[in-house]
C-alpha positions in Angstrom: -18.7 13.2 49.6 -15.7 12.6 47.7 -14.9 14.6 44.2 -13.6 13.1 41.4 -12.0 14.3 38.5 -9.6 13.0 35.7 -5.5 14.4 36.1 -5.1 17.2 33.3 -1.7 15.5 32.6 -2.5 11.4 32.2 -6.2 11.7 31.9 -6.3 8.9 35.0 -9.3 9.6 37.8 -8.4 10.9 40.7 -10.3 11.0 43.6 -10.1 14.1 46.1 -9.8 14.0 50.1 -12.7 16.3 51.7 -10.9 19.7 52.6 -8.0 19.3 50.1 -8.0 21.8 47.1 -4.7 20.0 45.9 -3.6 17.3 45.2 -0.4 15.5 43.1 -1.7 12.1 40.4 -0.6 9.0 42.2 0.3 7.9 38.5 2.1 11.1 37.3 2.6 13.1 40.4 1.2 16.0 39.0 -0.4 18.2 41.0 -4.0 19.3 40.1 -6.8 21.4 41.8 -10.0 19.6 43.0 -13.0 20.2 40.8 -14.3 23.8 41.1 -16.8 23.4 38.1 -20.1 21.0 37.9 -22.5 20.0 35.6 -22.5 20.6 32.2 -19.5 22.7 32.4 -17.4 19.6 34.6 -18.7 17.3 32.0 -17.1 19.3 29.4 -14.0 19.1 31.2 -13.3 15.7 31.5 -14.4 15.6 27.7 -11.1 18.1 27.0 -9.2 15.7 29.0 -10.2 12.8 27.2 -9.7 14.1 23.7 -6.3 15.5 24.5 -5.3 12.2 26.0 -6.6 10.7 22.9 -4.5 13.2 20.2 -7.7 14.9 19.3 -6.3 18.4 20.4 -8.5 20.7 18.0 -11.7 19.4 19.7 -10.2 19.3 23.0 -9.3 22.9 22.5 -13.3 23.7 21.6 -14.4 21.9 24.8 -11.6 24.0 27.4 -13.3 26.9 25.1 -16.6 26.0 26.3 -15.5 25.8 30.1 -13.0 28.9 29.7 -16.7 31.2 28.6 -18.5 30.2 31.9 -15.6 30.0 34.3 -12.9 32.3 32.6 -10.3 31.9 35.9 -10.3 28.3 35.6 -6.6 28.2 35.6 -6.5 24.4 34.8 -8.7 25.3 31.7 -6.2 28.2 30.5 -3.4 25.5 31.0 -5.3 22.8 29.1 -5.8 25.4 26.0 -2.2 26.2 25.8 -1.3 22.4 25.8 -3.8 21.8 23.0 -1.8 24.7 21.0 1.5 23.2 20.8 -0.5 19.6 20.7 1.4 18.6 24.2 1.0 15.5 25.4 2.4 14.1 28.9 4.9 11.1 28.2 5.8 9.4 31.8 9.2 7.8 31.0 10.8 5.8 34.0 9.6 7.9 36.2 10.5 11.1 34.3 8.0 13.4 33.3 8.6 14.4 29.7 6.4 15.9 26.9 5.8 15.1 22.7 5.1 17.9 20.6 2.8 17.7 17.6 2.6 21.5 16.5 5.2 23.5 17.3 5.4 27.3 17.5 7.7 29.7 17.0 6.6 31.8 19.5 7.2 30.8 23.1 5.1 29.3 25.5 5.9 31.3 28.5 5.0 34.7 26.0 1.7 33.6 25.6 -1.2 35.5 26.8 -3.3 32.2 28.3 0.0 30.8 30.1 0.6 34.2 31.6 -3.1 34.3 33.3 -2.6 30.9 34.3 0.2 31.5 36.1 -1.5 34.7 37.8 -4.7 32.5 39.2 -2.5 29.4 40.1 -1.2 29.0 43.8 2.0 28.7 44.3 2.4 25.0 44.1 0.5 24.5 40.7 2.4 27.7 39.1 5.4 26.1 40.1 4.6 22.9 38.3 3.2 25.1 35.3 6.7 26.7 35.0 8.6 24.0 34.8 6.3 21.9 32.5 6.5 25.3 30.4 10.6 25.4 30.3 10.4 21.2 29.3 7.9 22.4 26.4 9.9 25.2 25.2 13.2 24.2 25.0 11.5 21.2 23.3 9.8 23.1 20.6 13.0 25.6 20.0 15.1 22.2 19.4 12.4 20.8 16.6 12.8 24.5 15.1 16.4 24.3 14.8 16.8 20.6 13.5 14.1 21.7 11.1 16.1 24.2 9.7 19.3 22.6 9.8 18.9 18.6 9.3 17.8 17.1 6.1 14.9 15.1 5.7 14.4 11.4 6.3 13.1 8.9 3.8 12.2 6.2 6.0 11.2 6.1 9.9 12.3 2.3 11.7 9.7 2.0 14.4 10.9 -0.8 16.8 11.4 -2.0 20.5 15.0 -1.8 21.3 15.4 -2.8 24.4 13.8 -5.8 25.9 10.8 -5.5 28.7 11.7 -8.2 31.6 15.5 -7.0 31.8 18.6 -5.5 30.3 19.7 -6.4 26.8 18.2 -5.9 23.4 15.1 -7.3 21.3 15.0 -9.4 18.3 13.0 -6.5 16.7 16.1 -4.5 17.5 18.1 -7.2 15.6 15.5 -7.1 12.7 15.5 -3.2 12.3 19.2 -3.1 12.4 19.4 -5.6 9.1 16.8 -3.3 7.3 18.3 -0.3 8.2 21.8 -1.5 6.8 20.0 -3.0 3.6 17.9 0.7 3.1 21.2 2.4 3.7 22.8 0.8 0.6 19.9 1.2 -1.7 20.4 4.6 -1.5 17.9 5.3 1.3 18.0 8.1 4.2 17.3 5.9 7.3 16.0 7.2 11.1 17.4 4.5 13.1 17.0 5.6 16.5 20.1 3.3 18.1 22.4 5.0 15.6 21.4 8.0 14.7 20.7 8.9 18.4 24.2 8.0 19.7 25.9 10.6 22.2 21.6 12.2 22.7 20.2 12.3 26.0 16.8 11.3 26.8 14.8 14.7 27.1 14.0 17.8 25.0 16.7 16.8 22.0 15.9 13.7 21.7 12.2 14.8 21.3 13.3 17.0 18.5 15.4 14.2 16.9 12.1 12.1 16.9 9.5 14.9 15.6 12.2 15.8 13.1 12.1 12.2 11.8 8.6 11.6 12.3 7.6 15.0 10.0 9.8 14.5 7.3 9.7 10.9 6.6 7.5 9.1 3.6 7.8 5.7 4.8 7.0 4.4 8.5 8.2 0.4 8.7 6.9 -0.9 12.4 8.8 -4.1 13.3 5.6 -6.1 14.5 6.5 -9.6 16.6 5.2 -9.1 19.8 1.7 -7.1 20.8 3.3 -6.1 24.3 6.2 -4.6 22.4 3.6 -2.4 19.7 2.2 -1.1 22.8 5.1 0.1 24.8 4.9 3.7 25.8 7.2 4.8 22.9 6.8 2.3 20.3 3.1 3.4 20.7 3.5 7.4 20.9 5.7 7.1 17.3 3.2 5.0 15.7 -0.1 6.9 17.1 1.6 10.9 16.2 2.4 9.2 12.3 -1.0 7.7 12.1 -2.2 11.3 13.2 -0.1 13.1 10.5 -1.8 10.8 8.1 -5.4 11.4 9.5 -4.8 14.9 8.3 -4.3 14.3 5.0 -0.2 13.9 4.4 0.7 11.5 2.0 2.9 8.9 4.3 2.4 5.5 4.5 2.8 3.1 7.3 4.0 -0.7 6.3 4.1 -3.2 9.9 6.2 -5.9 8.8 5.2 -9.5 10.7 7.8 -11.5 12.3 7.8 -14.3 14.4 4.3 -15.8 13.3 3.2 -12.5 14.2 -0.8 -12.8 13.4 -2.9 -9.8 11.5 -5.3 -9.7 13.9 -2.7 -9.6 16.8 -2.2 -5.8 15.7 -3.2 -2.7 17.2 -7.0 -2.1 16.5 -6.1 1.1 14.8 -3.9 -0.1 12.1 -7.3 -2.6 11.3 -8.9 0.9 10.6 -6.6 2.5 8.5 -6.5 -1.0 6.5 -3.1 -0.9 6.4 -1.5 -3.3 4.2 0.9 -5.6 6.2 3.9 -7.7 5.0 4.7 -11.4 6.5 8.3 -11.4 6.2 8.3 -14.8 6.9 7.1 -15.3 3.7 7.4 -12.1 1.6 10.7 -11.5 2.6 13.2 -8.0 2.6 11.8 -7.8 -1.3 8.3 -7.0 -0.5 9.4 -4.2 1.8 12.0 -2.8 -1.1 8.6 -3.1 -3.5 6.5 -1.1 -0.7 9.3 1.3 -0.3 9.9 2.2 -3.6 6.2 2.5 -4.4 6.2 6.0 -2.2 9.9 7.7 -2.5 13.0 7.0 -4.9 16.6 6.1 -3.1 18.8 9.1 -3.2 22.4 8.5 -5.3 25.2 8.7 -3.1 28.3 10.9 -3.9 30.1 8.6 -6.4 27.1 7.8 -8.2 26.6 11.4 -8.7 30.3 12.1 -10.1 30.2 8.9 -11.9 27.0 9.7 -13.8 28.5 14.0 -14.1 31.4 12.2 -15.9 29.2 10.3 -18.2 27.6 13.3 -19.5 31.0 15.0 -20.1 32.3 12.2 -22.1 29.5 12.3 -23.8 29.4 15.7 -24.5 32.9 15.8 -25.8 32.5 12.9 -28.3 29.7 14.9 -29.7 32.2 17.8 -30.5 34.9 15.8 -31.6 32.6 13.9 -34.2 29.9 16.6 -34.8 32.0 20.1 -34.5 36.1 19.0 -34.9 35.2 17.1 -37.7 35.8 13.5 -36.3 36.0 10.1 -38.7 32.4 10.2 -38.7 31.9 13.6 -40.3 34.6 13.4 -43.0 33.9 10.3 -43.6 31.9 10.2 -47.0 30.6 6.6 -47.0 31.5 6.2 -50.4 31.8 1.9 -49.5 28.9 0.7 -48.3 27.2 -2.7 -48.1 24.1 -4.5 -46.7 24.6 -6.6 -44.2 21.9 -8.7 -42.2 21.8 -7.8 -38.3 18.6 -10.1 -36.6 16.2 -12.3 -37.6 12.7 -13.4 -35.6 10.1 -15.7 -36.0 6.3 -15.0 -35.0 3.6 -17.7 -35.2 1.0 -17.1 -37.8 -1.1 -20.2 -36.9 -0.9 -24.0 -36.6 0.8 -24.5 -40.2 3.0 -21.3 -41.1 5.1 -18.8 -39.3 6.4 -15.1 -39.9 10.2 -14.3 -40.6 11.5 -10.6 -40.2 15.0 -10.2 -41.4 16.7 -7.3 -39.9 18.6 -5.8 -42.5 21.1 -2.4 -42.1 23.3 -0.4 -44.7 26.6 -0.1 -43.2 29.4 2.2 -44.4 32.7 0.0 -44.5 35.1 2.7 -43.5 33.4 4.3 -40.6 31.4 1.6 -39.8 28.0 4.3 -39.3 24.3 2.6 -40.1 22.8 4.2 -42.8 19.9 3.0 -43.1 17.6 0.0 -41.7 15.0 -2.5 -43.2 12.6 -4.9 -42.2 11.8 -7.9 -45.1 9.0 -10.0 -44.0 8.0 -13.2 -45.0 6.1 -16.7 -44.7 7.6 -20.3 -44.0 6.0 -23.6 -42.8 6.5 -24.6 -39.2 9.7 -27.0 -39.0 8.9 -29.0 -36.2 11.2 -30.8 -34.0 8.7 -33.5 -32.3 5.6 -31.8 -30.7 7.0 -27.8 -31.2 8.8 -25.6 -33.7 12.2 -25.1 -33.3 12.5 -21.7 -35.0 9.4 -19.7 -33.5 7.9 -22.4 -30.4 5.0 -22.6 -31.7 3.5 -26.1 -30.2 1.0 -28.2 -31.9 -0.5 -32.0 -31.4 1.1 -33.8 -34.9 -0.7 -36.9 -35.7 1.0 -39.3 -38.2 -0.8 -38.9 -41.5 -1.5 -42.8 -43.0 1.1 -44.1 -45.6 -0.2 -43.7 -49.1 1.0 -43.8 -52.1 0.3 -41.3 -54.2 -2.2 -42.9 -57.7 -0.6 -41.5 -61.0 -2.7 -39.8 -63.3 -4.0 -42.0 -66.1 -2.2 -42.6 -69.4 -4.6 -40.4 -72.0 -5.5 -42.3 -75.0 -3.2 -41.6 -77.7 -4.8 -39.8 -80.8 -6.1 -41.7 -84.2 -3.2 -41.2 -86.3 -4.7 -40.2 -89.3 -4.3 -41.9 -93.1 -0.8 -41.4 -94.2 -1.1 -38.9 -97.4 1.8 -39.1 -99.7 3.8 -35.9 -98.4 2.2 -35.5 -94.4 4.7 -37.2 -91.4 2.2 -38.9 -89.2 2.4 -36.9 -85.2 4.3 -38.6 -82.5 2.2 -40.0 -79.5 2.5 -37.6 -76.4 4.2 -38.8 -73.5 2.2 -38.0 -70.1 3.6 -36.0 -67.1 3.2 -37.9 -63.7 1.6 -35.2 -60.9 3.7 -34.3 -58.4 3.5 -36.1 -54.6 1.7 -34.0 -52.0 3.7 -32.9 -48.8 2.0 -34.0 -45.9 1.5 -31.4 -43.2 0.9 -32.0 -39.7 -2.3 -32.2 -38.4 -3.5 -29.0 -37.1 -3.9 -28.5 -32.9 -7.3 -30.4 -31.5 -8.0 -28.1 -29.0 -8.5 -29.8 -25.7 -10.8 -28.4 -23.3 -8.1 -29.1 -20.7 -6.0 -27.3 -22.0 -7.8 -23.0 -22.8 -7.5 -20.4 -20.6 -9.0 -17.6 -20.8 -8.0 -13.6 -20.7 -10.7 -11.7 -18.6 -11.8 -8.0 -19.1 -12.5 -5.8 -16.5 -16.0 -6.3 -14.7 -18.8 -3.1 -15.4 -21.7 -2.8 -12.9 -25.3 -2.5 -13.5 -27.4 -1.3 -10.3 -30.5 -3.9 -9.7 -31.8 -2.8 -6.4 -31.0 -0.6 -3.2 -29.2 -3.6 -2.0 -27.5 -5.3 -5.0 -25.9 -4.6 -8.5 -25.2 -7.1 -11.4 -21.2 -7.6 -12.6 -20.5 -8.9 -15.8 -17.4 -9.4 -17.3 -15.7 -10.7 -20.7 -13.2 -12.9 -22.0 -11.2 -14.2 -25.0 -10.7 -17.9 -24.7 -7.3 -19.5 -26.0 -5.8 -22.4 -26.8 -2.9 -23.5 -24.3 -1.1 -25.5 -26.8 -1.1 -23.4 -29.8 -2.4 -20.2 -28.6 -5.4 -20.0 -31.3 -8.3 -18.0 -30.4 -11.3 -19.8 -30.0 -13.9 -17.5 -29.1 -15.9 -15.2 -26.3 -16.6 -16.1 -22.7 -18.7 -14.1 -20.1 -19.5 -14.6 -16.4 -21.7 -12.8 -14.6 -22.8 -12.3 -10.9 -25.0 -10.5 -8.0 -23.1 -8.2 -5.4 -24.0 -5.9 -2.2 -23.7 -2.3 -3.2 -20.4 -0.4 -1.4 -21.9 2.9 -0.5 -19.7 5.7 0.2 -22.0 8.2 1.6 -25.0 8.4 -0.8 -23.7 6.0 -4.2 -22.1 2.9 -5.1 -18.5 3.5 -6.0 -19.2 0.7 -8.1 -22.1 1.3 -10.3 -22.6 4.7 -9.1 -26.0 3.8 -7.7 -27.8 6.1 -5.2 -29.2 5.1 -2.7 -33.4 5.6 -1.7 -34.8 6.3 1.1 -36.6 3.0 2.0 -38.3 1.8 5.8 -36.5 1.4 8.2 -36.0 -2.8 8.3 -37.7 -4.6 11.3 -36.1 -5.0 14.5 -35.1 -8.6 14.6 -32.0 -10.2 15.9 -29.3 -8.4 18.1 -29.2 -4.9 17.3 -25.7 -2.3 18.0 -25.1 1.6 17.3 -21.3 2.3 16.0 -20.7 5.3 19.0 -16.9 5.2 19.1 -14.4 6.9 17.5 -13.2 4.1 15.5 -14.5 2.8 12.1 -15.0 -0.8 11.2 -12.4 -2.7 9.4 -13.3 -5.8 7.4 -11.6 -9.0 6.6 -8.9 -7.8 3.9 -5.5 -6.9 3.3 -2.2 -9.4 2.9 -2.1 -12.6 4.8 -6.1 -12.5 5.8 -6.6 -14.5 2.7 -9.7 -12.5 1.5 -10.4 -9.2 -0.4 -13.7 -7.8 0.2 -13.1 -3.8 -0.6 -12.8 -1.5 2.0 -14.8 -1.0 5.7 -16.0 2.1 6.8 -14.0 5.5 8.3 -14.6 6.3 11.8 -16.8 9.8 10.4 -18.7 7.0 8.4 -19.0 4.6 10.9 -20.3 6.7 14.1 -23.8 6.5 15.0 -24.7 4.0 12.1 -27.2 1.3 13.8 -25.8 -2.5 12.4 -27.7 -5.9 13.0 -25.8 -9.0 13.7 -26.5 -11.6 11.7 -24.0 -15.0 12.2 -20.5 -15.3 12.9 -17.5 -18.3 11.5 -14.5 -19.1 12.7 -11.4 -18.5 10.3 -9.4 -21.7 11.1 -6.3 -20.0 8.7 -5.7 -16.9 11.0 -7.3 -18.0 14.0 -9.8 -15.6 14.6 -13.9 -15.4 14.7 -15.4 -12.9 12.1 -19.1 -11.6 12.6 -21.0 -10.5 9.7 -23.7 -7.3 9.9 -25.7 -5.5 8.1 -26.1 -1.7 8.0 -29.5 -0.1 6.5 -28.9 1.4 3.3 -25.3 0.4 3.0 -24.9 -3.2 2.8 -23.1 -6.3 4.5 -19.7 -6.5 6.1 -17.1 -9.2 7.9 -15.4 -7.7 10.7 -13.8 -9.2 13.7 -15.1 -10.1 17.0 -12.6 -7.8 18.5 -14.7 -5.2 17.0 -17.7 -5.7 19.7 -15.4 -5.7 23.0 -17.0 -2.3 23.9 -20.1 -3.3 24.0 -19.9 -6.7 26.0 -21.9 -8.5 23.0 -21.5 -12.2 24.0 -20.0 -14.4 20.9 -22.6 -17.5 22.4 -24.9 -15.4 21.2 -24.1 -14.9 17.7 -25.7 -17.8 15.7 -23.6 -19.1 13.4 -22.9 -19.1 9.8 
């Protein structure tokens, strides 16, 4: 009976002639021992395997642990351990067998206890290969220790397929990087820009330094996204997957893939749906959006003439403070015995449909020095002057009406007082003459307030929980006039929503949630077992916003139901809706269900 086991370098089965106790990968050509464990213990071997193949090196190391305490001269094992140490994973690249580092050490490899008794219960053939791996790996990790030391650090890391796959020459991504690189570099930006900052490396241990130096110290990863086949080539992949792993661990990086090419959202890597990464369509967004994403996580550096530039700013400036403040300059003998008011700015500010505010900007000016003294403000109020349907001084618009011609009725004449009987001396009174009232200015009619023409400014929404499953959102408003911006009064809206759970509450309303029975078993029915989360149907270009999906730790071994599935004509692409117990209702794509061979004809749909 044949044995099988997975290679301890590319994690691909191999399957072992009867009577051979070696043999080399036919994918990698290394050479590995046939399986001398079983069971349990062989099933935790091809779990270290796996996990190291996958990145996951600290729970690979737990599971060569576990084989190492019941078979402690497994020399593969010992070997495995070591590689999970320096987080050493096998790179095959054109035939040549090279190595990235993830942790490096600044103690050798070859000094280490485990390599040492690897080497002791190997047979010639598989120390051989062990030594020689081992040299690869530590001249590797000595070169990351020296550019650490000695290189600065980058800002930004240009992830991109250079050359193309079906022949010699280079990639339109290549072309694409370049641009950005030359537009970062003169914002002031330290650029890794493998073509050129690479020139005169060899493929091999320094140019695995180069990229780990790169990869550590920059904030920004931009992945040039216009073909899937070129996201997944070996490289292309192994930079993307060790920054994604740096940011698993909690460093504050940010990866940005930038679509070209009608490049699709859903055409990208299934882990960059579960980091909900936030994409930019360049086709549409343009190199502005990535200068916006860019500057949102680390400031461009000044170059060398901005420096001196702004150093001899500060000196002039400092030296006109001594000549006028200390040397006694014209400003500080100057005794300001000439001084006038003189007016410097006037603005308008609408009051409401009839009158408007003037501020006159006034400053006390010495005329010999020229210093301000002093500054005031002088408010006042003035009728709207309009110039057809808005004011020409403070644009304040309004609907005028024409007010009907009138003219203005006179007061009547009063009767003129009796004149009394003459006595012999007395003048009789003169008759009083009456004053005409004055003509009313018309004033424009004030604004009607069309309903086709308020907007409202909306609040914030506050939750309220209503049941395990739901919670109210309300939310308020001031409504305005468009035309003449008047207020006109309070607006709410208010509406139901599933709960988003993270772990036990809403981050919403803060809800917790019950224990309640488990629901019936109806419809098609899935357990989350991978190491993946679930992404939902948000971020730019998807067109929706929906809040986030869950983590892979939130996501494994949570049971979901099914329930319908639409087609999204806008990004071409099927969505499926579920529902998990306890934590609500999500969109996620089809893609999602590959693993478990769930047939999309049998999704009913929405």
């Amino acid at each position: 009976m044949q044995k099988t086991k997975e290679c301890i370098c590319c994690g691909r089965l191999m399957e072992f002639q009867p009577g051979l106790s070696l043999q080399p990968c036919p994918a990698c050509t290394t050479i590995n021992q046939a399986p001398q464990v079983e069971g349990l213990v062989l099933d935790n071997f091809r779990r270290a395997i796996q996990l190291q193949t996958d990145e996951v090196f600290w729970e690979a190391e737990e599971s060569y642990r576990l084989v190492l305490n019941s078979h402690p001269d497994n020399a593969e094992a010992l070997w495995g351990r070591m590689m999970c140490l320096y987080g050493a994973k096998f790179v095959e690249d054109k035939g040549q067998r090279r190595y990235t580092i993830h942790f490096p050490q600044t103690k050798p490899l070859r000094s280490q206890p485990d390599y040492i008794h690897a080497c002791e219960l190997a047979g010639p053939a598989l120390r051989a290969q062990f030594e020689q791996d081992a040299a690869y790996i530590d001249r590797a990790n000595q070169a990351i220790l020296e550019l650490s030391r000695t290189k600065p650090a980058y800002d930004i890391f240009l992830c991109h397929k250079a050359t193309r796959l079906d022949g010699p020459g280079y990639t339109e991504d290549y072309n694409r990087a370049y641009h950005l690189y030359t537009l970062l570099k003169r914002k002031g930006y330290r650029v890794f820009f493998a073509p050129v900052e690479m020139q005169g490396v060899a493929a091999g241990e320094n140019y695995e330094a180069a990229i780990y130096h790169a990869l550590e110290t920059a904030k920004v990863m931009l992945v040039v996204c216009s073909d899937t086949a070129h996201i997944m080539s070996t490289w292309v992949r192994s930079e993307w997957q060790r920054y994604l792993a740096r940011i698993d661990r909690g460093e504050k990086k940010v990866l940005v893939p930038l679509l070209y090419g009608g490049m699709k959202v859903h055409g990208l890597p299934t882990a960059f749906h579960h980091h909900n990464l936030q994409a930019v369509n360049m086709e549409l967004d343009g190199d502005r959006a990535v200068l916006k994403a860019v500057k949102r996580q680390v400031k461009p550096r000044r170059s060398c003439l901005g420096k001196l530039l702004g150093t001899a700013l500060v000196l002039v400036l400092a030296l006109a403070v001594v000549y006028f403040v200390l040397l006694g300059g014209q400003g500080a003998s100057c005794d300001h015995s000439s001084k006038s008011w003189k007016l410097t700015d006037v603005s308008y500010t609408r009051r409401d449909s009839v009158y408007h505010t003037v501020t006159e900007e006034k400053a006390l000016i010495c005329d010999d020095c020229g210093m301000v003294l002093e500054r005031r403000s002088t408010p006042s109020v003035e009728e709207h002057s309009y110039a057809g349907n808005v004011c020409d001084k403070c644009d304040a618009r309004v609907t005028p009406t024409p007010s009907p011609t009138s003219t203005p009725t006179p007061s009547p004449t009063p009767t003129p007082r009796p004149t009394p009987t003459p006595s012999p001396t007395p003048t009789p009174s003169p008759t009083p003459t009456p004053t005409p009232s004055p003509t009313p200015t018309p004033r424009p009619t004030p604004c009607p307030h069309p309903n086709a023409y308020t907007y409202t400014d909306w609040g914030d929404w506050s939750y309220s929980r209503y049941d395990n499953t739901y919670h109210n959102m309300v939310r308020y408003g001031n409504e305005y006039c468009a035309l003449c911006g008047e207020w006109l009064g309070r607006e709410s809206e208010t509406k139901t929503a599933v709960h988003r759970y993270s772990g036990n509450s809403c981050i919403d309303c803060g809800a917790r949630a019950t224990a309640t029975p488990a629901p019936a078993r109806t419809g098609l029915w899935g357990l989350c077992v991978s190491n993946s989360g679930i992404a939902t149907r948000t971020g730019p270009g998807t067109g929706y916003a929906e809040g986030p999906g869950l983590s892979a730790a939130e996501a494994r071994g949570k049971e979901f139901r099914v329930i319908s599935r639409a087609y999204d004509s806008r990004n071409e692409i099927w969505w499926v809706k579920i529902e998990i117990p306890g934590q609500g209702y999500y969109w996620t794509g089809y893609s999602r269900f590959d693993k478990t061979l769930l047939p999309l004809e049998s999704i009913p749909l929405d």
